[in-house]
KOLKE-763407 format. One record per atom (N, C-alpha, C): residue in one letter; residue number from 0; x, y, z. Coordinates in Angstrom, 1 decimal, always signed. Layout:
(rolo a; NUM; (X; Y; Z)) ...
***
This chain:
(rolo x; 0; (+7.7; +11.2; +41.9)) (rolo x; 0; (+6.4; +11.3; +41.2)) (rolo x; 0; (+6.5; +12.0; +39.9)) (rolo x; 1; (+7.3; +12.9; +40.0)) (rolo x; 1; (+7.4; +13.8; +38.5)) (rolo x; 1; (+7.7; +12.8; +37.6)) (rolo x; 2; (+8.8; +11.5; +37.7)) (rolo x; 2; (+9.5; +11.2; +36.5)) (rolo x; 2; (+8.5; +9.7; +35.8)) (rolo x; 3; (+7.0; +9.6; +37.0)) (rolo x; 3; (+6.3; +8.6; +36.7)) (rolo x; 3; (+5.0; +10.0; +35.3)) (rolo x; 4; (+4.9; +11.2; +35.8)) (rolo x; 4; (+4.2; +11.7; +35.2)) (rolo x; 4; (+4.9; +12.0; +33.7)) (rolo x; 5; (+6.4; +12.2; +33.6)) (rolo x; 5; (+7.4; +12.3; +32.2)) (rolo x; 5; (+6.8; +11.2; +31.4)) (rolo x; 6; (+7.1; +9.4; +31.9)) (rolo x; 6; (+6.9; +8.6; +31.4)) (rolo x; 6; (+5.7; +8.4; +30.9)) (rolo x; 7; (+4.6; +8.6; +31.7)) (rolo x; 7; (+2.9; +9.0; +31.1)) (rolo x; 7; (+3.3; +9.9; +30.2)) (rolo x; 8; (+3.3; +10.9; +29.9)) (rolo x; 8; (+3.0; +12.0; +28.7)) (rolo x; 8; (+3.8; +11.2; +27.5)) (rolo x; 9; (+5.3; +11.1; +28.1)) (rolo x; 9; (+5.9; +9.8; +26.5)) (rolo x; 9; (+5.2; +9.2; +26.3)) (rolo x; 10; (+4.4; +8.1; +26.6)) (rolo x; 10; (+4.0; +6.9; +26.3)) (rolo x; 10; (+2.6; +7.5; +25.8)) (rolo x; 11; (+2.2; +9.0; +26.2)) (rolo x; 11; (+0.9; +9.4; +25.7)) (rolo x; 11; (+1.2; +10.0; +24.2)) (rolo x; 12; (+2.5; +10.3; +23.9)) (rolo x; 12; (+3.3; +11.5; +22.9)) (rolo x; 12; (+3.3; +9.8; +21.9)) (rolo x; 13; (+3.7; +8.7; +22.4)) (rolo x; 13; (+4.4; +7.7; +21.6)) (rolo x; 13; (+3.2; +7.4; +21.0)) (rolo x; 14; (+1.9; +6.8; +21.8)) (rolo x; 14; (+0.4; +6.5; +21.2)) (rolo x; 14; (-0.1; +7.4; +20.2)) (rolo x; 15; (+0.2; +8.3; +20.5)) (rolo x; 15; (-0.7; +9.4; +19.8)) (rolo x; 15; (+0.0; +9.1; +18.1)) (rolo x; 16; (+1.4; +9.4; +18.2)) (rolo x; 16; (+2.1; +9.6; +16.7)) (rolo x; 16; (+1.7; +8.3; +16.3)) (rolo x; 17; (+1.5; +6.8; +17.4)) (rolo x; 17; (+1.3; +5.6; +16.4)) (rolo x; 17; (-0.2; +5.9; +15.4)) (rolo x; 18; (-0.8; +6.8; +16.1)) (rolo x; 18; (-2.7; +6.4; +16.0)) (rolo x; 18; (-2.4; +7.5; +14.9)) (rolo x; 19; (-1.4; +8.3; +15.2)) (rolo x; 19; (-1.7; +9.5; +13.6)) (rolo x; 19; (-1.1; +8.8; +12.3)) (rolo x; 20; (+0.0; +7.6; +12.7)) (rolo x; 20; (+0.4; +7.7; +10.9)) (rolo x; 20; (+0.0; +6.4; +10.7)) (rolo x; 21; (-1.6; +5.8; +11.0)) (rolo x; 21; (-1.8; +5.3; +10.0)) (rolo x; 21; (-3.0; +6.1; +8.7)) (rolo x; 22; (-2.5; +5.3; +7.9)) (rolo x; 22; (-3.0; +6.0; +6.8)) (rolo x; 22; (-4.1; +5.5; +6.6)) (rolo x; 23; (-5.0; +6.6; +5.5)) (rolo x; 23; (-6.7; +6.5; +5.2)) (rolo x; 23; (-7.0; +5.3; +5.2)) (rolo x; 24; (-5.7; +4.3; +4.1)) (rolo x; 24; (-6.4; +2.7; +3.6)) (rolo x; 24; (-6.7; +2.0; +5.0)) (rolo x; 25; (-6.0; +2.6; +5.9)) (rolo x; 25; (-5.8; +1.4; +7.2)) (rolo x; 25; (-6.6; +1.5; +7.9)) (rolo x; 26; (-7.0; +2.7; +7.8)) (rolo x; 26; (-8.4; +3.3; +8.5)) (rolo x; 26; (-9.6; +2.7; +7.8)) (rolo x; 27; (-9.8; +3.1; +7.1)) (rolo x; 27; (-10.7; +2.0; +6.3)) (rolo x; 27; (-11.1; +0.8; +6.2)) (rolo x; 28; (-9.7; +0.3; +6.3)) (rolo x; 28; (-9.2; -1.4; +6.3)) (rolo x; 28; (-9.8; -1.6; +7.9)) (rolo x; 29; (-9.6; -1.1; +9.1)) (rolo x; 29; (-10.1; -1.3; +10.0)) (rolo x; 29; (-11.4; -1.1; +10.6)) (rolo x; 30; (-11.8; -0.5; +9.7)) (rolo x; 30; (-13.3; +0.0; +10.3)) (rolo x; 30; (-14.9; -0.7; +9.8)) (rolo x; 31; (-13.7; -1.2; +8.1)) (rolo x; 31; (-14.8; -2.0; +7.6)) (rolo x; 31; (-14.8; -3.5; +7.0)) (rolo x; 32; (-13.2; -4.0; +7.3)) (rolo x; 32; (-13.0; -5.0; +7.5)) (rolo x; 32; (-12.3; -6.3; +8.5)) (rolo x; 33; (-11.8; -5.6; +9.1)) (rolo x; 33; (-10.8; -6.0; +10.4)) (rolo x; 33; (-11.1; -6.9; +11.1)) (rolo x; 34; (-12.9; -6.7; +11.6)) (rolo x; 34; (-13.4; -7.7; +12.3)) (rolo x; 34; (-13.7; -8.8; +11.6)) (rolo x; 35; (-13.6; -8.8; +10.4)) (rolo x; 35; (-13.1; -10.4; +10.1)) (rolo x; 35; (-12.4; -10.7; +8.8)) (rolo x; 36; (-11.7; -10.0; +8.7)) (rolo x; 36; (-10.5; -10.5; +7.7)) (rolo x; 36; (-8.9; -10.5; +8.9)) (rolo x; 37; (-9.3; -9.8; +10.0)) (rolo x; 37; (-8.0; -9.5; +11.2)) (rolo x; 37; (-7.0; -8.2; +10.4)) (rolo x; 38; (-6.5; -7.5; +11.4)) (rolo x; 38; (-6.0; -6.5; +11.1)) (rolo x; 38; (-4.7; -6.4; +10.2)) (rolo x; 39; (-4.4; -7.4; +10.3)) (rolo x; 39; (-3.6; -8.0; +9.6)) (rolo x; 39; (-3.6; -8.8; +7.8)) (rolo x; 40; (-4.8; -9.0; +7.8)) (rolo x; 40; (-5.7; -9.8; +6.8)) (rolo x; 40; (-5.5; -11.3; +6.7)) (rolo x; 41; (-5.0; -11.8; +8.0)) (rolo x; 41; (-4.5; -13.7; +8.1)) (rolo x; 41; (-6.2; -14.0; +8.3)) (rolo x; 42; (-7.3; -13.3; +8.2)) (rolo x; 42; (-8.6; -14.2; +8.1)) (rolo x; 42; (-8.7; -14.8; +9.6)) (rolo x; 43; (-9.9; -15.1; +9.8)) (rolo x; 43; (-10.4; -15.6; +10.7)) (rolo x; 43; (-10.9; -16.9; +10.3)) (rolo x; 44; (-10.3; -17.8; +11.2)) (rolo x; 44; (-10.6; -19.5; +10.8)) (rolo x; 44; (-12.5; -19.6; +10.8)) (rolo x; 45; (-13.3; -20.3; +9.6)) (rolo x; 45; (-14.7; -20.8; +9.8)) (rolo x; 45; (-15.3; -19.4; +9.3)) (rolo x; 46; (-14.7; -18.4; +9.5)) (rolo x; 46; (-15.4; -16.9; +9.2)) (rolo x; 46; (-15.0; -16.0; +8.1)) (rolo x; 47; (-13.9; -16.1; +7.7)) (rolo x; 47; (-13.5; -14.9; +6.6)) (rolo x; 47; (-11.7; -15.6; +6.2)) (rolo x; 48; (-11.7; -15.5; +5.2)) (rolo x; 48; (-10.5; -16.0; +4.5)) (rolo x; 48; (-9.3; -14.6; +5.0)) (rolo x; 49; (-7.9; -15.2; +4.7)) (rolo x; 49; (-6.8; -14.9; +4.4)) (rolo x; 49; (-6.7; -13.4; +3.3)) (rolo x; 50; (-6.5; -12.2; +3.5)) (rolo x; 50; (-6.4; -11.8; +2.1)) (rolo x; 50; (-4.9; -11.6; +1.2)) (rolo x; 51; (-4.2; -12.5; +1.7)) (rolo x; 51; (-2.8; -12.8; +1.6)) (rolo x; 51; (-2.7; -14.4; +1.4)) (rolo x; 52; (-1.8; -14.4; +0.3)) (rolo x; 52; (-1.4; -15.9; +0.2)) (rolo x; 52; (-0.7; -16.1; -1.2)) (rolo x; 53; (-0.3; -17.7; -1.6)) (rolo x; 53; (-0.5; -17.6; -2.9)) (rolo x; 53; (-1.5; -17.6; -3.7)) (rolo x; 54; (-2.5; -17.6; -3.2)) (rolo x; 54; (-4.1; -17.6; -4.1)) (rolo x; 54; (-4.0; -16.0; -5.0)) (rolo x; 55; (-3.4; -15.0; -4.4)) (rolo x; 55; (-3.7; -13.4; -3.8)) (rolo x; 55; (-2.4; -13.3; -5.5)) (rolo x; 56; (-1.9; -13.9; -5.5)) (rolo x; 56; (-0.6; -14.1; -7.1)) (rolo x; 56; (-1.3; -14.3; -8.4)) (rolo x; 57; (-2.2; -14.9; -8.1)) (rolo x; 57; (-3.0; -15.6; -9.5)) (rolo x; 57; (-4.2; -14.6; -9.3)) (rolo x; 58; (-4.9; -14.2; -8.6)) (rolo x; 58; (-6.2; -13.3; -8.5)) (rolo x; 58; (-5.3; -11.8; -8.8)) (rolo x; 59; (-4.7; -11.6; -8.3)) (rolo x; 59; (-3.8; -10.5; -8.0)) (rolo x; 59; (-4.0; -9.7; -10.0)) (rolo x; 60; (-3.4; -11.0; -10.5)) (rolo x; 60; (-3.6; -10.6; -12.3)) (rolo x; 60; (-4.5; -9.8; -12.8)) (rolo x; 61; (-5.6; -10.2; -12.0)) (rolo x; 61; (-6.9; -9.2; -12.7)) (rolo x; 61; (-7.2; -8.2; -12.0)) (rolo x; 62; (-6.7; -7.3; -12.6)) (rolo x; 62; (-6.6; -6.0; -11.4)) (rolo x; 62; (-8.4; -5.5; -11.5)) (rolo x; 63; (-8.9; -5.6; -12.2)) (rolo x; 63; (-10.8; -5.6; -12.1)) (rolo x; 63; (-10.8; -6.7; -10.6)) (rolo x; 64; (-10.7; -7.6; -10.4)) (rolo x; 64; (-10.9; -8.4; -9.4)) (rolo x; 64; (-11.1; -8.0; -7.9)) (rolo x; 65; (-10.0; -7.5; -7.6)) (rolo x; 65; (-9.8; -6.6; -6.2)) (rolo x; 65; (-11.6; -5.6; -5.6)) (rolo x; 66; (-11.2; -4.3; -7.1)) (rolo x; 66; (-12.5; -3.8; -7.0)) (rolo x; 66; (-13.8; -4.1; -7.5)) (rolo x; 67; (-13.9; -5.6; -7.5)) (rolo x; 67; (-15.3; -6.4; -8.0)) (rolo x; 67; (-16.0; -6.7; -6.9)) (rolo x; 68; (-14.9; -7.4; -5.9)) (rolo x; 68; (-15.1; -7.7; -5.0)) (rolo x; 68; (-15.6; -7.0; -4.0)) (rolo x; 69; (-15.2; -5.6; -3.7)) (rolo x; 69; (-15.2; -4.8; -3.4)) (rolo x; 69; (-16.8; -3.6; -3.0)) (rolo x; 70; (-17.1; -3.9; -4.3)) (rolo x; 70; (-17.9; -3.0; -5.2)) (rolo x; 70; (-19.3; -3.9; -5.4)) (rolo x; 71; (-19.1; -5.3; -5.5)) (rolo x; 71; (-20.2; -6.4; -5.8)) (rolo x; 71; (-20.4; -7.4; -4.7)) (rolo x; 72; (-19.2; -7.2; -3.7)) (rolo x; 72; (-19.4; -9.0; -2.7)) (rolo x; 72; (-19.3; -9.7; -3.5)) (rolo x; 73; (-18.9; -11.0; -2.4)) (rolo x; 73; (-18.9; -12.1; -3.1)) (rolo x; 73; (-19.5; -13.3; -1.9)) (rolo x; 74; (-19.9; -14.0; -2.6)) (rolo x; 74; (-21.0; -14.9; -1.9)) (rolo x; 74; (-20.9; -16.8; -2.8)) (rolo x; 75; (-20.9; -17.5; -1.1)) (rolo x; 75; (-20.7; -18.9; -1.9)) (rolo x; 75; (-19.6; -19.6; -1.1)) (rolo x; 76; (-18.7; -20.6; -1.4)) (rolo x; 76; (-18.2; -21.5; -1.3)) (rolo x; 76; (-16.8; -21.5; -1.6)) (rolo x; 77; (-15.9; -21.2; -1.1)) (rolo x; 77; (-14.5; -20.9; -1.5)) (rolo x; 77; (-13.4; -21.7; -0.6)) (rolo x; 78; (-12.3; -22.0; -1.3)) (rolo x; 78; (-11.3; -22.5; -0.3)) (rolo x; 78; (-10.0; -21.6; -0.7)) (rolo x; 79; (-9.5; -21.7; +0.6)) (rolo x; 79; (-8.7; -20.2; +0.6)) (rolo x; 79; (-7.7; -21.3; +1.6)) (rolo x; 80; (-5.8; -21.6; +1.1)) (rolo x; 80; (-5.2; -21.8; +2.0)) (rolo x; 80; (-5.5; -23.2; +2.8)) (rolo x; 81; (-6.2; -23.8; +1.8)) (rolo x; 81; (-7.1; -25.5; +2.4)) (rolo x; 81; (-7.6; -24.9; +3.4)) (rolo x; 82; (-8.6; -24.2; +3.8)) (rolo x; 82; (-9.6; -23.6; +4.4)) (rolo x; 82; (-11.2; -23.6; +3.8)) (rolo x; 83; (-12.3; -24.2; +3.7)) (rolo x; 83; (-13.4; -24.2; +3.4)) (rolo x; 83; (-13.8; -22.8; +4.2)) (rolo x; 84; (-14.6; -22.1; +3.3)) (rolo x; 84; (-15.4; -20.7; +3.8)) (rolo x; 84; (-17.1; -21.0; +2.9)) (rolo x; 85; (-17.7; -20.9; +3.5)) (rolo x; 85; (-18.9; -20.9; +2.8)) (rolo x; 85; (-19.8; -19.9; +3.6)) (rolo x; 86; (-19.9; -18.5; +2.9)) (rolo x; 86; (-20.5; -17.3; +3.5)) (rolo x; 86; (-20.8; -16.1; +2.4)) (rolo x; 87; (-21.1; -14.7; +2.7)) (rolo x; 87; (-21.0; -14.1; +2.1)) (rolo x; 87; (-20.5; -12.3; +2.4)) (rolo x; 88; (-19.6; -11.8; +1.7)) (rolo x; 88; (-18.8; -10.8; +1.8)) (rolo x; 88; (-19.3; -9.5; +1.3)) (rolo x; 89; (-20.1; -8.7; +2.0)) (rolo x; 89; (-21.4; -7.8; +1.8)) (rolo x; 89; (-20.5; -6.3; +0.5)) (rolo x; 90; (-20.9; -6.2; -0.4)) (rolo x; 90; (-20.1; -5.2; -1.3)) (rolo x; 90; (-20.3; -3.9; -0.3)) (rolo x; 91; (-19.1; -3.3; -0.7)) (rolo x; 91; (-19.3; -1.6; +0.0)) (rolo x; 91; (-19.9; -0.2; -1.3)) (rolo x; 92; (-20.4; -0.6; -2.1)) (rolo x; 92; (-20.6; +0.3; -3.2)) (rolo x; 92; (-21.3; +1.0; -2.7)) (rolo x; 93; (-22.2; +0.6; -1.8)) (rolo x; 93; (-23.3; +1.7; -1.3)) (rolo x; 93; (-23.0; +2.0; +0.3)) (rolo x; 94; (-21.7; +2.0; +0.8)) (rolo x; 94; (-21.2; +2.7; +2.0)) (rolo x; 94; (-20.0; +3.4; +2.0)) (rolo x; 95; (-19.2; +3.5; +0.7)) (rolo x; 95; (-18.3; +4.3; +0.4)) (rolo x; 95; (-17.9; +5.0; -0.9)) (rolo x; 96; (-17.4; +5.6; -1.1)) (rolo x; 96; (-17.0; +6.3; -2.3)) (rolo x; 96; (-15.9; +5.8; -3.2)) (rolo x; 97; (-15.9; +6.2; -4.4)) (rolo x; 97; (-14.7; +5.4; -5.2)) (rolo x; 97; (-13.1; +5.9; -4.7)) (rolo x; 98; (-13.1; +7.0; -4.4)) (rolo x; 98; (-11.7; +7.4; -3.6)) (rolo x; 98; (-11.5; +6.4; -2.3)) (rolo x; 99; (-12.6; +6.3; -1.5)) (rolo x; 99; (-11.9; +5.4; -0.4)) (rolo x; 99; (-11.7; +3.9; -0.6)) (rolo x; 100; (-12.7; +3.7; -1.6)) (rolo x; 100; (-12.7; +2.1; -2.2)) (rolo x; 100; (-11.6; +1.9; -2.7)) (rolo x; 101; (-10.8; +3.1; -3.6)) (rolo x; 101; (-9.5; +3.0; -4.1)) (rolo x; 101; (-8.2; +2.8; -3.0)) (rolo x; 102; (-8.8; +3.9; -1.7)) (rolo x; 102; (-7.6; +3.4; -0.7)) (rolo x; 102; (-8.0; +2.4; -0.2)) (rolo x; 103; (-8.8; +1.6; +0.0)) (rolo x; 103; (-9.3; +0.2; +0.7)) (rolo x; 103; (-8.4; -0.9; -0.3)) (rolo x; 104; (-8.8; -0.9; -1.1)) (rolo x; 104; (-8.1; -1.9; -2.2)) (rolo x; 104; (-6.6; -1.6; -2.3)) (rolo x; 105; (-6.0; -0.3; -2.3)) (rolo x; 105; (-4.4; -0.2; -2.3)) (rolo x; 105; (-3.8; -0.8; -0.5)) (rolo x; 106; (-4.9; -0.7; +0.1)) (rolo x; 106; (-4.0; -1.2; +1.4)) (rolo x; 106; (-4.2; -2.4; +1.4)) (rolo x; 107; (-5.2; -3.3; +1.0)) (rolo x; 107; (-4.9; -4.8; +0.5)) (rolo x; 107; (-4.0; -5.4; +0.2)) (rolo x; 108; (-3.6; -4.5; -1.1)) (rolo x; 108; (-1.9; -4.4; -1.8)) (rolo x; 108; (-1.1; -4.5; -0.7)) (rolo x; 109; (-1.4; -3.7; +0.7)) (rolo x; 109; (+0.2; -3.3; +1.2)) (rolo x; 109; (+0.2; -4.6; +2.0)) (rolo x; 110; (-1.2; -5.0; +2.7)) (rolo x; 110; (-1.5; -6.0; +3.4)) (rolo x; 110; (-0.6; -7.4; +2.5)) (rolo x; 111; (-0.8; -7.2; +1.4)) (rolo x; 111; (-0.1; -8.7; +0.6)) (rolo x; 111; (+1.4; -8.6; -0.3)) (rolo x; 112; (+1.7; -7.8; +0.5)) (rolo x; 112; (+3.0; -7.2; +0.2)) (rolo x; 112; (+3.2; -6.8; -1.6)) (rolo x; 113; (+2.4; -6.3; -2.0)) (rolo x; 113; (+2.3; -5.9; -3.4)) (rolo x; 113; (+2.1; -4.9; -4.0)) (rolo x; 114; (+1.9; -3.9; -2.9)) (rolo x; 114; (+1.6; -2.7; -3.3)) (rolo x; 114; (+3.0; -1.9; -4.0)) (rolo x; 115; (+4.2; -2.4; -3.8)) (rolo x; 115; (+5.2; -1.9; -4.6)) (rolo x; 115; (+5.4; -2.3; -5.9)) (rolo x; 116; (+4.9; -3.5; -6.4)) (rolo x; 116; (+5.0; -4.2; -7.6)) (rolo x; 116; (+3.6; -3.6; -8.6)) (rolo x; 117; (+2.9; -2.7; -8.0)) (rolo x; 117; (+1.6; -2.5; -9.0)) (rolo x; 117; (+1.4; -1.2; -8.5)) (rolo x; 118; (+0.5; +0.2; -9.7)) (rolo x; 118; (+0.7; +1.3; -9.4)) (rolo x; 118; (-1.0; +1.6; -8.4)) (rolo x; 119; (-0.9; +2.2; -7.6)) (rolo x; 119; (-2.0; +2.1; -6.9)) (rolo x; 119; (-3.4; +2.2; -7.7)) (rolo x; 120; (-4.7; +1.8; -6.6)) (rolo x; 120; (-5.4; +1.9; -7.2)) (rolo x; 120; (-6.2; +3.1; -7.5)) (rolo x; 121; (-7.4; +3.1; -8.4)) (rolo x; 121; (-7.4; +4.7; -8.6)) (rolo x; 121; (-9.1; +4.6; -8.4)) (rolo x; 122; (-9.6; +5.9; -8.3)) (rolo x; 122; (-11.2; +6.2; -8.2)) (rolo x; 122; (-12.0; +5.5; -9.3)) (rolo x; 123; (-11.2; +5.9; -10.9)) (rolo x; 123; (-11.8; +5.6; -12.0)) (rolo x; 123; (-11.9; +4.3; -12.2)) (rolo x; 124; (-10.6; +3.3; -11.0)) (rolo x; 124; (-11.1; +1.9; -11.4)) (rolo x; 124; (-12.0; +1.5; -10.7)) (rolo x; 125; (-12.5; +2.0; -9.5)) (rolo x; 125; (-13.1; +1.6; -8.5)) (rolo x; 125; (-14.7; +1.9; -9.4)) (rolo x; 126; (-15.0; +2.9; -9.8)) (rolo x; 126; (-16.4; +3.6; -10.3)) (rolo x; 126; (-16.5; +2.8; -11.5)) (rolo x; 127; (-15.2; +2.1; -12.3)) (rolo x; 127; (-15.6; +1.2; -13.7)) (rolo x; 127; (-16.1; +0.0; -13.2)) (rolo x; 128; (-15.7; -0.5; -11.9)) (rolo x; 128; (-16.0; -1.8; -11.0)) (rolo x; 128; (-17.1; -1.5; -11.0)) (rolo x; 129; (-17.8; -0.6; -10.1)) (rolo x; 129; (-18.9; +0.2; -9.5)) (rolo x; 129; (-19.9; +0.2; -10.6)) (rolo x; 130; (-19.9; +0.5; -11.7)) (rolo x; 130; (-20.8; +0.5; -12.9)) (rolo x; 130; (-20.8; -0.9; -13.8)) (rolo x; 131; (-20.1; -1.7; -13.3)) (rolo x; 131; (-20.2; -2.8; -14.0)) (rolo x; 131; (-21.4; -4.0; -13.5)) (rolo x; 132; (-22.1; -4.3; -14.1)) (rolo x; 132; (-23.0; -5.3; -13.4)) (rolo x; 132; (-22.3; -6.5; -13.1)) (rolo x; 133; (-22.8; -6.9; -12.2)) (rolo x; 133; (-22.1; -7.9; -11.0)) (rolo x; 133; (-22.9; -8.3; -10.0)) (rolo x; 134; (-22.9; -9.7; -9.1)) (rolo x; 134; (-23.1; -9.6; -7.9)) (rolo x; 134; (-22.2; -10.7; -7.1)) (rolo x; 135; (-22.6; -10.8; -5.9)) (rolo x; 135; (-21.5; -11.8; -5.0)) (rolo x; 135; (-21.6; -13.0; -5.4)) (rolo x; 136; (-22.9; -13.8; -6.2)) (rolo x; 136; (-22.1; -15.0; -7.2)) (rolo x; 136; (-21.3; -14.6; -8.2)) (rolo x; 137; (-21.9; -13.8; -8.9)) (rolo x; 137; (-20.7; -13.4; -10.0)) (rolo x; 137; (-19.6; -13.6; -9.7)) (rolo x; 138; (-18.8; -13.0; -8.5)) (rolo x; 138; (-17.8; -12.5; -8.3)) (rolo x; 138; (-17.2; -13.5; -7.7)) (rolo x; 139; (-17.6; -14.9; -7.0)) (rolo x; 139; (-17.5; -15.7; -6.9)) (rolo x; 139; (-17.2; -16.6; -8.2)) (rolo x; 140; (-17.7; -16.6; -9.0)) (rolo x; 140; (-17.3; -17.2; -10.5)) (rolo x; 140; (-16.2; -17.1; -11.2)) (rolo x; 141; (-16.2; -15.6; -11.2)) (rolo x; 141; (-15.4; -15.1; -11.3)) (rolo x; 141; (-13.9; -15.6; -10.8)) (rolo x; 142; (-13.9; -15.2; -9.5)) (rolo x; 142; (-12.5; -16.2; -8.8)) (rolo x; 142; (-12.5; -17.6; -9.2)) (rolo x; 143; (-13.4; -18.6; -9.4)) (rolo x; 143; (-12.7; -19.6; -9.8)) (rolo x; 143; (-12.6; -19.8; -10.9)) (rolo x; 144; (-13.0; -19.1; -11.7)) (rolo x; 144; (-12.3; -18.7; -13.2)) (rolo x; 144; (-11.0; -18.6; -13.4)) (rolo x; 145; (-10.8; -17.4; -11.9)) (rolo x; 145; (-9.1; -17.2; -12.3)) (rolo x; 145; (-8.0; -17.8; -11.8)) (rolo x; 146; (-8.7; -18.8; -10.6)) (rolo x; 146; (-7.9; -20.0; -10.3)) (rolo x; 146; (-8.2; -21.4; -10.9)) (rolo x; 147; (-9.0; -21.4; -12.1)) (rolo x; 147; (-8.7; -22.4; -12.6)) (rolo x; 147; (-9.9; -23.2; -11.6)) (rolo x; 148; (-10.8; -22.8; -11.1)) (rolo x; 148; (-11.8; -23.9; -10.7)) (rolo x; 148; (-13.0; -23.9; -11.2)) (rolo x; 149; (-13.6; -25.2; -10.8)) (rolo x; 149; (-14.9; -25.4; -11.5)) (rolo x; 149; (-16.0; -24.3; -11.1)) 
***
């Protein structure tokens, strides 16, 4: 019986260090978008897009983009991955702060394997997003601006 209680406290010692190193963005990432972008960000089919792909290369350019989105929603009609999404993506400007908006958007990066190729994001970009007028058509426009759509 002792060596079934050893393997309980490991497996309790193993959970514990998984649940401590993730970091703030992921925390974040899961609390306020997970249930429908997936914790992973592969999107939920009919419900919320992909936040990875090659779409995520060409949007990726406008580093304003990320925290527009972010900071304004985006609302409307998008195809993501030949995937039709027609919904809208509620901004967090008024449920978080520019520091965590900054770690929310840098873990997007890590989610789309990018966050090594660009310097993180920062409070001051998030609060220049934040002060910029916008809303979730805008920001919608906006993206097919930068993909080249109508």
């Amino acid at each position: 019986m002792r060596w079934q209680h050893r393997l309980l406290a490991l497996a309790c010692a193993f959970a514990s260090q998984s649940i401590g190193a993730q970091t703030p963005g992921a925390a974040l990432f899961e609390a306020h978008c997970s249930a429908c972008h997936q914790a992973d960000g592969s999107g939920t089919v009919g419900l919320a897009p992909a936040l990875k792909g090659a779409h995520w290369l060409t949007l990726g350019k406008d580093r304003q983009y990320l925290p527009t989105v972010l900071t304004k929603g985006l609302s409307g009609r998008i195809e993501v991955n030949g995937q039709v999404f027609v919904g809208s993506m509620p901004a967090f400007a008024s449920q978080l702060d520019d520091a965590n908006l900054a770690l929310l958007a840098q873990h997007v990066r890590v989610l789309q394997n990018s966050a090594e190729t660009e310097p993180p994001f920062t409070a001051a970009e998030l609060a220049t997003a934040r002060q910029t007028a916008g809303s979730p058509p805008q920001t919608r426009q906006r993206r097919q601006a930068l993909l080249g759509l109508r």
